[in-house]
C-alpha positions as CSV (number, residue, x, y, z in Angstrom):
1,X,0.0,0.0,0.0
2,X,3.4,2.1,1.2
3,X,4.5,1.5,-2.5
4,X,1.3,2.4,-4.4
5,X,1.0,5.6,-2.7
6,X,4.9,6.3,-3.3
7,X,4.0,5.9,-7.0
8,X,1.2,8.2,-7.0
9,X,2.8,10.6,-5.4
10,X,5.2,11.0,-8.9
11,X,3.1,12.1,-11.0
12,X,1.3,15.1,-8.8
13,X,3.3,17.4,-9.7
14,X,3.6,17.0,-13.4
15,X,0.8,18.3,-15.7
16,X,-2.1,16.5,-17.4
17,X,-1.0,14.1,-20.0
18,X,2.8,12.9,-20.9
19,X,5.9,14.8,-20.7
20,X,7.9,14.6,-24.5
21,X,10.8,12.5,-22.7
22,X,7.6,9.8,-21.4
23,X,6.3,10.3,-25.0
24,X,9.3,8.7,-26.7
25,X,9.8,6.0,-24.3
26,X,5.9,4.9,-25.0
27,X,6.4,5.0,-28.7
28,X,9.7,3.4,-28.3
29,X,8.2,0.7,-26.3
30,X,5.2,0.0,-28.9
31,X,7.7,-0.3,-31.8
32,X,9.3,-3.0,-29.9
33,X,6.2,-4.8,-30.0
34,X,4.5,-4.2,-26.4
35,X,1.0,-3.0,-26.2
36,X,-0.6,-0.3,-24.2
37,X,-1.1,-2.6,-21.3
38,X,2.3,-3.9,-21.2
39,X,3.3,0.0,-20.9
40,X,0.1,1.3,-18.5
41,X,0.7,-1.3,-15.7
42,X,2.5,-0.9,-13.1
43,X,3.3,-4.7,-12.5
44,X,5.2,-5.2,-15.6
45,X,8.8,-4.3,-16.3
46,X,7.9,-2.1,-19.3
47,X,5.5,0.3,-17.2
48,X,5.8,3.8,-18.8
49,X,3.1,5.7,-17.4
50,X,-0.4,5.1,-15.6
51,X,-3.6,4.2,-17.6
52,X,-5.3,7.2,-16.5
53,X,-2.9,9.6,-17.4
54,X,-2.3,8.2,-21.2
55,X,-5.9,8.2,-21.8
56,X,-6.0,12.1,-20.6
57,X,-2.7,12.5,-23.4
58,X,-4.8,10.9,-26.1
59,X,-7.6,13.1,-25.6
60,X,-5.0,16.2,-25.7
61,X,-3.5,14.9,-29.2
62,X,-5.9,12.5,-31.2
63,X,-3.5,12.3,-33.7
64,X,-1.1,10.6,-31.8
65,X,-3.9,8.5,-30.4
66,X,-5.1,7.4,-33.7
67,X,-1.7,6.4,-34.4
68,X,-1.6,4.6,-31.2
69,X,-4.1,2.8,-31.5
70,X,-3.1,1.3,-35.0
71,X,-0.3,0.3,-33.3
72,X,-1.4,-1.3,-30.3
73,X,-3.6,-3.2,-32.4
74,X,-1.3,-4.9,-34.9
75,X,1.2,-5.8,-31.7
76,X,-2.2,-7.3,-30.0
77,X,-2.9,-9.2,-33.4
78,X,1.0,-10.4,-33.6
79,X,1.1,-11.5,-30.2
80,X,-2.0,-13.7,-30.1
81,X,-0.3,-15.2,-33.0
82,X,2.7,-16.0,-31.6
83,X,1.7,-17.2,-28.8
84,X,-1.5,-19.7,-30.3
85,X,-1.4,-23.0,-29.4
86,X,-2.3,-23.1,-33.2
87,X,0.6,-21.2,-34.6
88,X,2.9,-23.7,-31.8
89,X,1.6,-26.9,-33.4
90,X,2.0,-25.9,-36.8
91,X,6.0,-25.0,-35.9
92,X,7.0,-28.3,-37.6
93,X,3.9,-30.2,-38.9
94,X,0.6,-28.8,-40.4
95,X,-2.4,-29.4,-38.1
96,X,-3.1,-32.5,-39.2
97,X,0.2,-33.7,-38.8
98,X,1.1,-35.1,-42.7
99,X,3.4,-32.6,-44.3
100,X,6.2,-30.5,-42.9
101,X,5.9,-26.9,-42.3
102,X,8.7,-25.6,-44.2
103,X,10.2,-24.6,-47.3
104,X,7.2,-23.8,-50.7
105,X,4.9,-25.7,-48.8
106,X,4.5,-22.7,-46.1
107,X,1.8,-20.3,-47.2
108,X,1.7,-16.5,-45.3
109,X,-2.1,-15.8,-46.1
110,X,-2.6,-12.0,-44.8
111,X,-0.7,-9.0,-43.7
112,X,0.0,-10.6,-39.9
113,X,2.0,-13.6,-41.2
114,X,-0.9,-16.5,-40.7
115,X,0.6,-19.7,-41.9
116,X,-0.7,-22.3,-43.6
117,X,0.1,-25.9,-44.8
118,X,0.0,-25.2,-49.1
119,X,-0.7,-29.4,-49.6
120,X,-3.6,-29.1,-47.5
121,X,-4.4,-26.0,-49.1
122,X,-4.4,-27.4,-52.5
123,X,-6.4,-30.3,-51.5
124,X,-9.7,-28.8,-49.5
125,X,-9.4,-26.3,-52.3
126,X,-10.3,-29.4,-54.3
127,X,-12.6,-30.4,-52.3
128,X,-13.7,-34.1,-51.3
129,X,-13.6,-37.3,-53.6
130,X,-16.1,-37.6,-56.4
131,X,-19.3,-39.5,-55.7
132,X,-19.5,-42.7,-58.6
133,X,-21.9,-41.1,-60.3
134,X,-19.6,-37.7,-61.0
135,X,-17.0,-40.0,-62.0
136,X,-19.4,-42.1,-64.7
137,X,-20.5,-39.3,-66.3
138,X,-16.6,-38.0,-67.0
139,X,-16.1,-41.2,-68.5
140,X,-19.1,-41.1,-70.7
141,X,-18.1,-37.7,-72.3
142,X,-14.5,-38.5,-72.3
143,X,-15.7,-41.9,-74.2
144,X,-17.6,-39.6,-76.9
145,X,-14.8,-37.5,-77.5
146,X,-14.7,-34.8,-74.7
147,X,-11.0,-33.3,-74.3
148,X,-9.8,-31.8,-70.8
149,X,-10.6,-28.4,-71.9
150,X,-14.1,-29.2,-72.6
151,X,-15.4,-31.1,-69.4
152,X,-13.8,-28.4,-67.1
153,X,-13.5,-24.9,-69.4
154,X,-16.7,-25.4,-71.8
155,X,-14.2,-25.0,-75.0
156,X,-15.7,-27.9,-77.4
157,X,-13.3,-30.1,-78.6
158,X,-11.9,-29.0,-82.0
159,X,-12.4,-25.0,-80.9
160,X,-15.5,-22.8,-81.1
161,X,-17.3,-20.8,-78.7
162,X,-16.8,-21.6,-74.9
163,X,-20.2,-23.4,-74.0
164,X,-20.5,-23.7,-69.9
165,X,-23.3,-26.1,-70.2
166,X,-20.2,-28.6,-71.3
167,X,-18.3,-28.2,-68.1
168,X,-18.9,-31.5,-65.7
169,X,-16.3,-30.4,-63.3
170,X,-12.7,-28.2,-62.3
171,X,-9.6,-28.6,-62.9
172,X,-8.4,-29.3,-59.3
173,X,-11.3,-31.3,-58.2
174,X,-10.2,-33.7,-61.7
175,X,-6.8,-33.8,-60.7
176,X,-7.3,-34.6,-57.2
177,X,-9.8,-37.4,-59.0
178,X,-6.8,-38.8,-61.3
179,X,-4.3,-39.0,-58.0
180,X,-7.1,-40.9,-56.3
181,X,-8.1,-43.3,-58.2
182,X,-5.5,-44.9,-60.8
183,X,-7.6,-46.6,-62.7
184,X,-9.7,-43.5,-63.5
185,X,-6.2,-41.9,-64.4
186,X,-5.3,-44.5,-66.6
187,X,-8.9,-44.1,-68.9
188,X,-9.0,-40.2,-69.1
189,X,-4.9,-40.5,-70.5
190,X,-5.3,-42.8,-73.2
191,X,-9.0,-41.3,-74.1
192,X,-7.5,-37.6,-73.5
193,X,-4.4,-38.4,-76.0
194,X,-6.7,-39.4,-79.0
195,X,-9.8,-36.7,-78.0
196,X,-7.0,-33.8,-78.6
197,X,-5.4,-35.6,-81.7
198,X,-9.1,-35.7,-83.2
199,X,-9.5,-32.0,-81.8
200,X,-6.8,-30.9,-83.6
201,X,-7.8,-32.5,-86.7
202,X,-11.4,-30.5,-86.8
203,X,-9.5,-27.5,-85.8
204,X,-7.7,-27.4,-89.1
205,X,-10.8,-28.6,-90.9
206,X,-13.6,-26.1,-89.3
207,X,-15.1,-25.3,-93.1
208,X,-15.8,-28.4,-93.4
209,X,-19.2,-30.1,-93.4
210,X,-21.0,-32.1,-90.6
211,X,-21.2,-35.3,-92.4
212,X,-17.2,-34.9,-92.9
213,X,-16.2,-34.3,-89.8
214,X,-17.8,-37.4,-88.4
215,X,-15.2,-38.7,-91.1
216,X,-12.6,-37.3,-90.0
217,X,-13.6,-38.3,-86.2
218,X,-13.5,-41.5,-87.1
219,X,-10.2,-41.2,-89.1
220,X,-8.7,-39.8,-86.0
221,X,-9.7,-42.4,-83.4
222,X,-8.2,-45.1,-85.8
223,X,-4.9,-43.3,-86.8
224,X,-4.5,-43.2,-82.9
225,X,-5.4,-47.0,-82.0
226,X,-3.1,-47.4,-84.9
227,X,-0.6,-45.5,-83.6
228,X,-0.6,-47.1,-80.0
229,X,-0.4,-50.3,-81.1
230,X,3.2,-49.2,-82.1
231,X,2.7,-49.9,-85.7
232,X,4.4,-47.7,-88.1
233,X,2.3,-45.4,-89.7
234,X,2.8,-43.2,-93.2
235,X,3.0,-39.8,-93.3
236,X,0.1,-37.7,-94.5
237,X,2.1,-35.3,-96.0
238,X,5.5,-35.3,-97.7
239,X,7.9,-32.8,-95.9
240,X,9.2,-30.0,-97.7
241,X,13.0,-30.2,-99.2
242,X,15.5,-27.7,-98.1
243,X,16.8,-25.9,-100.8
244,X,20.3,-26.5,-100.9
245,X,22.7,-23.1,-101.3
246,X,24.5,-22.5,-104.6
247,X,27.8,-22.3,-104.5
């Protein structure tokens, strides 16, 4: 009690508010990262001044309050950060414990310095397995010819106009699909290689008429089981001849 009243007794002599020496040592003390409690009470090692007597200083300058308070609230913001039992077990391992926490796979996702795991990023981004039903209908457009660029941008196969009624699903939620599930992989890569070769032959043929490009669909598929089979195919075109220089 002896003590309280010895520390009151300091400041009855000096005028409302803070003296510019008390001034500095507060702002020095924020910019070291303590808050306006760590500098207002009088338990702590880095008391500055009372409570009462900063709030009467930020009343006589509000622009050094404002400033203040922007301040105090990022330290307050980095603080509960570091000190999370969230930011401590993600130190090492992400939260669930699967993938390291350092290196590329460490993502800072806002202005405080949040971490996050980018593997389990990637995968909730993608969301959850698809149900069988998803994963039939992929196959049955990728069976009549879909590409990769159809089922998940809307581009037809072959160009044109993008079309969303043509998208099935996303990129990452396919890709997650193909990791999952081998088998699945293994279809959409041997259909995908001959849907894009067939795409690429209507692409150069766009002029041409409905009844030929079923040809040419047709033409496609069995150049490419051809051409799988590792049989050795002719070439559609002769290559041109370089010119040789006169001497």
């Amino acid at each position: 009690m002896t003590q309280r009243r010895k520390t009151s007794r300091k400041w009855w002599a000096m005028a409302p508010g803070m003296t510019a020496g008390l001034v500095d040592r507060f702002e020095r003390g924020m910019k070291r990262g303590n808050t306006v409690n760590d500098l207002t009470s009088p338990d702590r090692k880095t008391y500055v001044v009372p409570a009462s007597r900063y709030k009467v200083h930020c009343q006589l300058h509000p622009a050094w309050a404002k400033r203040m308070t922007k301040i105090n609230r990022d330290n307050i913001s980095r603080k509960e950060r570091d000190c999370s039992d969230r930011r401590l077990r993600t130190q090492e391992y992400c939260l669930k414990g699967l993938h390291r926490m350092t290196g590329d796979n460490v993502m800072i996702v806002n202005a405080i310095g949040h971490r996050r795991c980018r593997t389990c990023h990637y995968a909730a981004s993608a969301g959850h397995p698809m149900p069988p039903e998803k994963v039939e209908e992929i196959k049955a457009a990728v069976a009549n010819g879909a590409t990769f660029n159809q089922i998940c941008n809307g581009v037809p196969a072959g160009g044109g106009e993008i079309d969303r009624s043509l998208v099935i699903t996303t990129a990452p939620k396919l890709q997650r699909q193909r990791k999952l599930d081998p088998e699945f992989d293994a279809f959409l890569k041997k259909h995908f290689e001959a849907n894009t070769f067939v795409g690429q032959l209507l692409r150069h043929n766009k002029e041409a008429s409905e009844e030929m490009k079923t040809t040419l669909r047709l033409i496609g598929k069995i150049r490419h089981k051809v051409k799988a089979s590792g049989a050795d195919l002719p070439r559609l075109h002769e290559p041109k001849r370089s010119r040789s220089r006169k001497r």
